[in-house]
C-alpha positions as CSV (number, residue, x, y, z in Angstrom):
1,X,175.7,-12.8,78.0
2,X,173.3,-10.2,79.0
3,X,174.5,-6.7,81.0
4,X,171.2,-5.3,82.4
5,X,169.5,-3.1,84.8
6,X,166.0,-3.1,85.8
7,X,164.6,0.6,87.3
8,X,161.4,-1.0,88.7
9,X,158.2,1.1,88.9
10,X,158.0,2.2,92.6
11,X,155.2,0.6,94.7
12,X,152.4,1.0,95.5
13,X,152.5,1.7,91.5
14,X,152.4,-0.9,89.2
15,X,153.9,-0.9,85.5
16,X,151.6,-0.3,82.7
17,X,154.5,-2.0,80.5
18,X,158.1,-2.7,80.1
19,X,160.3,-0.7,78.2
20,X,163.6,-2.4,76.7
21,X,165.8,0.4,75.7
22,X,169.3,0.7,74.1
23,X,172.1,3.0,74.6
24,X,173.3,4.8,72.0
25,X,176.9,4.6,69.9
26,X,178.9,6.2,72.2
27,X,177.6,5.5,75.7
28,X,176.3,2.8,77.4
29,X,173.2,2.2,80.2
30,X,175.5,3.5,83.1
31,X,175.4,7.1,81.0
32,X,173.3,10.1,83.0
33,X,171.5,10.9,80.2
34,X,170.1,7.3,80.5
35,X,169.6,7.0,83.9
36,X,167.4,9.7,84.3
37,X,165.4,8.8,81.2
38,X,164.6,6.0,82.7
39,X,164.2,7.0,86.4
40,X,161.6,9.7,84.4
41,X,160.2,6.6,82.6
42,X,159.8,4.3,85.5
43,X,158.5,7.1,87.5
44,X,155.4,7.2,84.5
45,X,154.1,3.8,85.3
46,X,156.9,1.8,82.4
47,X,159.5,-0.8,83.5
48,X,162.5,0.0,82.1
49,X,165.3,-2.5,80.9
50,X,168.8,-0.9,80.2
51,X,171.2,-3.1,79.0
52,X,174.4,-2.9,77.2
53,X,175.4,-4.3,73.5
54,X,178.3,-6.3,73.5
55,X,181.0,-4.2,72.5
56,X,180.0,-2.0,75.4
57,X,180.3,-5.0,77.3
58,X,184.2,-5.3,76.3
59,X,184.6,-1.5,76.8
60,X,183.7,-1.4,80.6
61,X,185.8,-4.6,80.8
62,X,188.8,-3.5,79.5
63,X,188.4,0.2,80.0
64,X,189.2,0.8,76.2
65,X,187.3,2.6,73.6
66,X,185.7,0.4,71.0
67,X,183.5,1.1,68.0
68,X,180.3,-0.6,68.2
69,X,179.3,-4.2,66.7
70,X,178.0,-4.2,62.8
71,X,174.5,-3.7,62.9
72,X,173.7,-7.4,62.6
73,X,175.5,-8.0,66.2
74,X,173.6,-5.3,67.9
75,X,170.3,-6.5,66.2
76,X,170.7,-10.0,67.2
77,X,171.8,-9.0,70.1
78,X,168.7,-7.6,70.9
79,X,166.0,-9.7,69.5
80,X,167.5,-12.4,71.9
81,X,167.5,-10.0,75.2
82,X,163.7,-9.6,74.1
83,X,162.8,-13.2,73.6
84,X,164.8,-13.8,77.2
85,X,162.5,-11.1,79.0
86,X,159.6,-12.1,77.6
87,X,160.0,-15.7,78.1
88,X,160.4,-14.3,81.9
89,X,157.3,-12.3,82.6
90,X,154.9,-12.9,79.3
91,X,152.2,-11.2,81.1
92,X,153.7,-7.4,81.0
93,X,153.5,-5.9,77.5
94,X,156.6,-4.4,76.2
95,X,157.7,-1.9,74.1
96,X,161.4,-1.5,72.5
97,X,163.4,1.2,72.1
98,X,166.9,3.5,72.5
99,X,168.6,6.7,72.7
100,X,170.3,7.2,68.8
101,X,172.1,4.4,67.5
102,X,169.8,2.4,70.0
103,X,166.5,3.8,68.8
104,X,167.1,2.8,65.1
105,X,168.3,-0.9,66.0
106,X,165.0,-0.7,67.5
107,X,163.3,-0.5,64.7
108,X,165.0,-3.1,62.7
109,X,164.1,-5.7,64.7
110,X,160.4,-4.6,65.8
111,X,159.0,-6.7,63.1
112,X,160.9,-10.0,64.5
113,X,159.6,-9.7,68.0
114,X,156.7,-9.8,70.5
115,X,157.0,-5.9,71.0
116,X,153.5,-3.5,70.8
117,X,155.4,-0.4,69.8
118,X,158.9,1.5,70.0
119,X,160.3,4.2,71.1
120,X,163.3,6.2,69.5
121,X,164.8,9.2,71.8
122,X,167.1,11.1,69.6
123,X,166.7,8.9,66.4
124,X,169.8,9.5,63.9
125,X,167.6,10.1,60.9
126,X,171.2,10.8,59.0
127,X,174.8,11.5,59.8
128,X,175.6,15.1,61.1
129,X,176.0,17.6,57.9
130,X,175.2,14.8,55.8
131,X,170.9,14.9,55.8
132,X,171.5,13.1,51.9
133,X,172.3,9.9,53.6
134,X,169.1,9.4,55.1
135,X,168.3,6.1,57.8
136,X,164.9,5.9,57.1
137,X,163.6,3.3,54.2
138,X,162.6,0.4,56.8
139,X,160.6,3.1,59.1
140,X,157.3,2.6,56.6
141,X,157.6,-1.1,57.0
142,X,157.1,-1.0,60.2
143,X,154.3,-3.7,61.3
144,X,154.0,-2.0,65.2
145,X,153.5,1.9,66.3
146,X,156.5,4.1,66.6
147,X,157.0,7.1,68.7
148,X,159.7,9.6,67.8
149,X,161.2,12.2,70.3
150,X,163.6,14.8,69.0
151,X,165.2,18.0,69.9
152,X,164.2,20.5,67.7
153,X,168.0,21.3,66.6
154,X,169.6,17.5,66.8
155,X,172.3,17.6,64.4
156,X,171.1,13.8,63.3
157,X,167.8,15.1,62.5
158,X,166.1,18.7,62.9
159,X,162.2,19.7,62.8
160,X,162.2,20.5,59.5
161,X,164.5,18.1,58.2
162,X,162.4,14.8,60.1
163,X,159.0,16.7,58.5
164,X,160.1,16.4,54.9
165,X,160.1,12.7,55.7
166,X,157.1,10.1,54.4
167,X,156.5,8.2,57.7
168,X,153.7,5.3,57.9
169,X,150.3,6.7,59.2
170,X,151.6,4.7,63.1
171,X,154.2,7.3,63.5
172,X,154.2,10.4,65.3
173,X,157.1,12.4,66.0
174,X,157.4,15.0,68.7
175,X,160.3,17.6,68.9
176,X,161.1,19.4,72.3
177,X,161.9,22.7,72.2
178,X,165.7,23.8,71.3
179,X,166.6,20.5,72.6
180,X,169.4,18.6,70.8
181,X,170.7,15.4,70.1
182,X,170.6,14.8,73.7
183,X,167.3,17.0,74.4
184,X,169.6,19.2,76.1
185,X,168.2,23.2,75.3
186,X,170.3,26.6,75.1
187,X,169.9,28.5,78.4
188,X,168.4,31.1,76.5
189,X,165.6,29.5,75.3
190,X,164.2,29.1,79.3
191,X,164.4,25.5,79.3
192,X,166.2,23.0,80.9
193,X,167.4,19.3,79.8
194,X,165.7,17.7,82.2
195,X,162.5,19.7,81.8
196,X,162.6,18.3,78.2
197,X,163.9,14.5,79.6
198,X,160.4,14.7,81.6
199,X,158.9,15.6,79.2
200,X,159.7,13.3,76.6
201,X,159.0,10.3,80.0
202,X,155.1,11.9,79.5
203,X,155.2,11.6,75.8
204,X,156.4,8.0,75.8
205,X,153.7,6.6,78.9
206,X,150.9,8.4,76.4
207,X,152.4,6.2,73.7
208,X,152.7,3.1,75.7
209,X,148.8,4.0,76.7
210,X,147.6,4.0,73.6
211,X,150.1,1.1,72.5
212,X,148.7,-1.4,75.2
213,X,144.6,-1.2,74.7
């Protein structure tokens, strides 16, 4: 069973594409941090999908923690919501993606689906303190485009740690400035999180611009 929420382009707009994006580990579509993503996203021309993974489903049920599912639950999870929304409305392009844990399941099931491209907000290139244990040998097989946007200081994956990476020549990554994990900047540095939440909205409709030709 499928726990979604559409945030529809407002009229007299009319989306460009649809964007089917996951929550991260912790947090599911209900989260601010997601909301205004995609209120930022919808209000860029994209269709946003939210939709919860199962074990998120059983936590807002039975208002317990729970970890999330192994990766093959999330990912078939997933392909299936994709195949159900495109069965729906063939005629609108979409893109995947996900905040974090969301992002990178993402990308391991872009190859098995219909997408043009994904998008991975806060992508957890490795575990915090551990940058050995990288998450990053299936990102060069990657048959579609893939748009990366990350605080400059997120704990799963700096500037300088995400450079030293060998990407395929369809990625770009784009780092906001101070932001971390969650985009969100020190006050000193002038910015604001939802400056940089805007901002990564503008990054992602360029994608999806250049993703739908």
């Amino acid at each position: 069973m499928f726990d979604i929420q559409r945030v529809h382009v407002k009229e007299p707009h009319t989306p460009v594409a649809r964007l089917i994006l996951a929550h991260g580990a912790g947090a599911g579509m209900e989260h601010e941090f997601m909301q205004q993503l995609a209120a930022a996203l919808a209000a860029n021309g994209i269709e946003v999908i939210l939709f919860n993974f199962p074990y998120m489903q059983t936590m807002k049920a039975e208002d317990k923690r729970r970890p999330p599912n192994k990766a093959p639950v999330l990912m078939s999870h997933f392909s299936e919501l994709v195949a159900q929304i495109g069965s729906e409305s063939p005629a609108l392009p979409t893109l995947i993606g996900g905040k974090s844990m969301g992002g990178r399941i993402a990308t391991m099931v872009a190859n098995d689906t219909d997408c043009v491209g994904v998008i991975a907000f806060g992508y957890p290139f490795h575990p915090p303190g551990k940058p050995e244990k990288t998450r990053t040998s299936h990102l060069p097989e990657l048959k579609v485009p893939l748009c990366v946007i990350q605080g400059e200081r997120d704990t799963f994956g700096t500037q300088q740690d995400v450079e030293s990476y060998t990407f395929n020549d369809s990625t770009t990554c784009h780092f906001l400035a101070d932001g971390d994990h969650s985009f969100k900047p020190r006050k000193a540095s002038g910015y604001t999180q939802q400056q940089h939440i805007d901002e990564a909205a503008a990054l992602s409709a360029a994608f999806v611009q250049r993703s739908v030709v």
